[in-house]
C-alpha positions as CSV (number, residue, x, y, z in Angstrom):
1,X,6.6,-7.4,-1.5
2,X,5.5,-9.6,-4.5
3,X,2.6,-12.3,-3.8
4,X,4.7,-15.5,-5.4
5,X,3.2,-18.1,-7.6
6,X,0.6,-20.6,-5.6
7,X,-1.0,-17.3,-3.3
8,X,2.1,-17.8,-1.6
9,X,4.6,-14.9,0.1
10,X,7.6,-14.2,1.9
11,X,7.7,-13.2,5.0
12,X,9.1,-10.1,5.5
13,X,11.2,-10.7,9.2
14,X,12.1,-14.7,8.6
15,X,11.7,-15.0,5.2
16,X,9.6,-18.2,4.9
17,X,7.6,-18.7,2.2
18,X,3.8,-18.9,3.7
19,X,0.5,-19.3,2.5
20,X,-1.0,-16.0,2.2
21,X,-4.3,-17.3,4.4
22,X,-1.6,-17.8,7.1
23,X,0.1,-14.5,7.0
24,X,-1.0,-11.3,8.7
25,X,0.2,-7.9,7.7
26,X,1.3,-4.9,9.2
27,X,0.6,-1.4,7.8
28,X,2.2,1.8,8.5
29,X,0.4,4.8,7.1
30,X,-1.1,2.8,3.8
31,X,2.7,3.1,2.6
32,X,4.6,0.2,4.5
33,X,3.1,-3.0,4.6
34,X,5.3,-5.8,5.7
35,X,3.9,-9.5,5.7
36,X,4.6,-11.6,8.4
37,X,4.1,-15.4,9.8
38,X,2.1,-16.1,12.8
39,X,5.4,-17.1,14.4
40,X,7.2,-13.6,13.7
41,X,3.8,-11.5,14.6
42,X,4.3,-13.6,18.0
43,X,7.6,-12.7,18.1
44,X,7.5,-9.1,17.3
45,X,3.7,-7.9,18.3
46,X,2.3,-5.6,16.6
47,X,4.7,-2.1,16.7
48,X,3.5,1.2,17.5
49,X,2.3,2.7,14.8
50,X,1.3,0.2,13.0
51,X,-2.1,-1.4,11.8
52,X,-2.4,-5.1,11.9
53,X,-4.6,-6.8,9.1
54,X,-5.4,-10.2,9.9
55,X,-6.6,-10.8,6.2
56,X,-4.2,-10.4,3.3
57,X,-6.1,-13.1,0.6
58,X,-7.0,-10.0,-1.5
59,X,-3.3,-10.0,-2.9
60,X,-3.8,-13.3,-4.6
61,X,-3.6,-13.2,-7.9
């Protein structure tokens, strides 16, 4: 995962590049962390297992 230049990132299911106040990430045991769209969270839910963090602006560079 690599936060891309303009606080932008991929997301990790479509691969859109989004905004990274429009993604949402999910976190599996502080060592996974996929971002997602709001369109792929809708799509997918959040697993079991998994922690969903609705704010992921602290990656910006």
């Amino acid at each position: 995962m690599e936060v891309l230049e303009g606080n932008q990132i991929e997301c990790s299911r479509c691969e859109n590049i989004i905004e990274l106040e429009d993604a949402v990430g999910l976190n599996k045991s502080k060592s996974i962390f996929k971002p997602l769209c709001s369109d792929c969270l809708g799509a997918i839910g959040v697993p079991q297992g998994y922690d969903l963090e609705r704010d992921i602006t602290y990656l910006a560079r």
